[in-house]
C-alpha positions as CSV (number, residue, x, y, z in Angstrom):
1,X,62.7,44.2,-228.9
2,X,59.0,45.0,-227.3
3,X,57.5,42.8,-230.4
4,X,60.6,40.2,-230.0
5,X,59.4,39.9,-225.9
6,X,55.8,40.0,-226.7
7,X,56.0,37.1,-229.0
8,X,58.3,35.4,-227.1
9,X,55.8,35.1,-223.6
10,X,52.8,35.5,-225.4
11,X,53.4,32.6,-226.9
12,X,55.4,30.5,-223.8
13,X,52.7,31.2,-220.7
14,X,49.8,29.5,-220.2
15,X,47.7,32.9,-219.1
16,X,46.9,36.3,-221.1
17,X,50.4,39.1,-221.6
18,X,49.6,42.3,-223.1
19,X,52.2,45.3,-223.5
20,X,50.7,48.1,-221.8
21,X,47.7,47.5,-220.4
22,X,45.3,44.2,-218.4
23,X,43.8,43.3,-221.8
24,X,40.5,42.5,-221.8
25,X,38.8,40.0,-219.9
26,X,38.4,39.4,-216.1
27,X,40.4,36.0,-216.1
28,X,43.7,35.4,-214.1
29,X,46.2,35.1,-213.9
30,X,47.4,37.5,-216.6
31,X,50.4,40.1,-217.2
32,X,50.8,43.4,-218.3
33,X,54.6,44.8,-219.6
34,X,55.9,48.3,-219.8
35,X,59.0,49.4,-220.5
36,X,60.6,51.6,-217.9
37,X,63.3,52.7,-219.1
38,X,66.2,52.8,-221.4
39,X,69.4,54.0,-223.0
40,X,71.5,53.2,-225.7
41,X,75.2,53.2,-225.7
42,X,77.4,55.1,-227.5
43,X,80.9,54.7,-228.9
44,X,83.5,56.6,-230.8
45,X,82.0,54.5,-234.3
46,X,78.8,55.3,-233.8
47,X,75.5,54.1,-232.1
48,X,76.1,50.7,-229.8
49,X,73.6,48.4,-228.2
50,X,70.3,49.6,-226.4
51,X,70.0,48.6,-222.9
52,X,66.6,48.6,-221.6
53,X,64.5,47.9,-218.5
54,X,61.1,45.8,-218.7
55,X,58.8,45.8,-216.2
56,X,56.3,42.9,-216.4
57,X,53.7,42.6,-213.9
58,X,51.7,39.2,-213.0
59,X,48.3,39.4,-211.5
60,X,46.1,36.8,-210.2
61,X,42.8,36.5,-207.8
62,X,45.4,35.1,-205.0
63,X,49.0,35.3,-204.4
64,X,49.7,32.0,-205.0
65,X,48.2,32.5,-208.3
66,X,50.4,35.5,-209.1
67,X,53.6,33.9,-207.9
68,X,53.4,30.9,-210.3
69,X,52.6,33.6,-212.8
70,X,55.6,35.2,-212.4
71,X,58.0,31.8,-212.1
72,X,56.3,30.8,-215.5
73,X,57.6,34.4,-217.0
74,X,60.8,34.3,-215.2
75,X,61.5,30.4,-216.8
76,X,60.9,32.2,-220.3
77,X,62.6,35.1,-220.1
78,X,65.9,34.9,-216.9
79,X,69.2,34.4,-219.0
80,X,67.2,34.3,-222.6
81,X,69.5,35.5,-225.8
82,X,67.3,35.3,-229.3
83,X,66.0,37.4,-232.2
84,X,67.2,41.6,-231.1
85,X,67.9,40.2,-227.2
86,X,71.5,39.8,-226.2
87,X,70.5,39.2,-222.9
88,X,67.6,39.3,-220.3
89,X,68.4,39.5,-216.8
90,X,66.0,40.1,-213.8
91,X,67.2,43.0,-211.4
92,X,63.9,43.4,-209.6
93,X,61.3,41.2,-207.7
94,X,58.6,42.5,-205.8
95,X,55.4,41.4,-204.5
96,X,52.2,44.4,-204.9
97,X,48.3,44.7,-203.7
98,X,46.5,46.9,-203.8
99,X,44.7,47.3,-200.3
100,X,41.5,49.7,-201.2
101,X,40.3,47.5,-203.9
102,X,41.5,44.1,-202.7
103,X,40.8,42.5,-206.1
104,X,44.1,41.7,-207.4
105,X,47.7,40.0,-205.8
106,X,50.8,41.0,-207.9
107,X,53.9,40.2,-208.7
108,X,56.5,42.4,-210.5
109,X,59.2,41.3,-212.3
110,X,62.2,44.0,-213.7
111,X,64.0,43.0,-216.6
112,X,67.5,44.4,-217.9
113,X,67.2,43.8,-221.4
114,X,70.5,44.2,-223.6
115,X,69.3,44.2,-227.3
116,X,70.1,45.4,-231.1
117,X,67.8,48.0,-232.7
């Protein structure tokens, strides 16, 4: 699923994603994922599906730069099925800053993520 999503946006947005960490490079906007969180379901036959949170954060030198960041990844990825993913659904919108270094506006984005190992 993480290579699946990577791919996917990577590939989709017009600015830098990387899974984990800012990348390198000082131009925005860019993203960073993580995944938060998961579990996989289980049944009486066995192991089920894997439902996972993603957390996807979009940074730019303004807000407006990080909001239209985030709709870009949000037009990818809200209702997508493909490859693993049964279904991504956003749970989560919030807007971050961090006030002592004032260098970056954020937006965060969390993902439910229904997929197949």
């Amino acid at each position: 699923m993480e290579e699946h999503l990577y791919t996917l946006l990577s590939g989709a947005v017009s600015f830098p994603i990387a899974w984990g960490t800012l990348g390198s490079g000082t131009s925005t906007p860019r993203a960073v994922m993580f995944r938060t969180g998961g579990r996989r379901d289980m049944h009486l036959k066995g192991k089920g599906l894997m439902m996972g949170r993603v957390q996807i954060d979009c940074y730019g030198k303004t807000y407006l730069e990080a909001i239209t960041a985030s709709r870009e990844v949000r037009a990818v990825l809200e209702g997508y099925r493909g490859g693993p993913v049964l279904g991504a659904f956003l749970e989560i919108i919030r807007d971050t800053k961090d006030d002592d270094t004032q260098l970056l506006h954020g937006v965060s984005l969390t993902f439910s993520i229904t997929y197949r190992e």
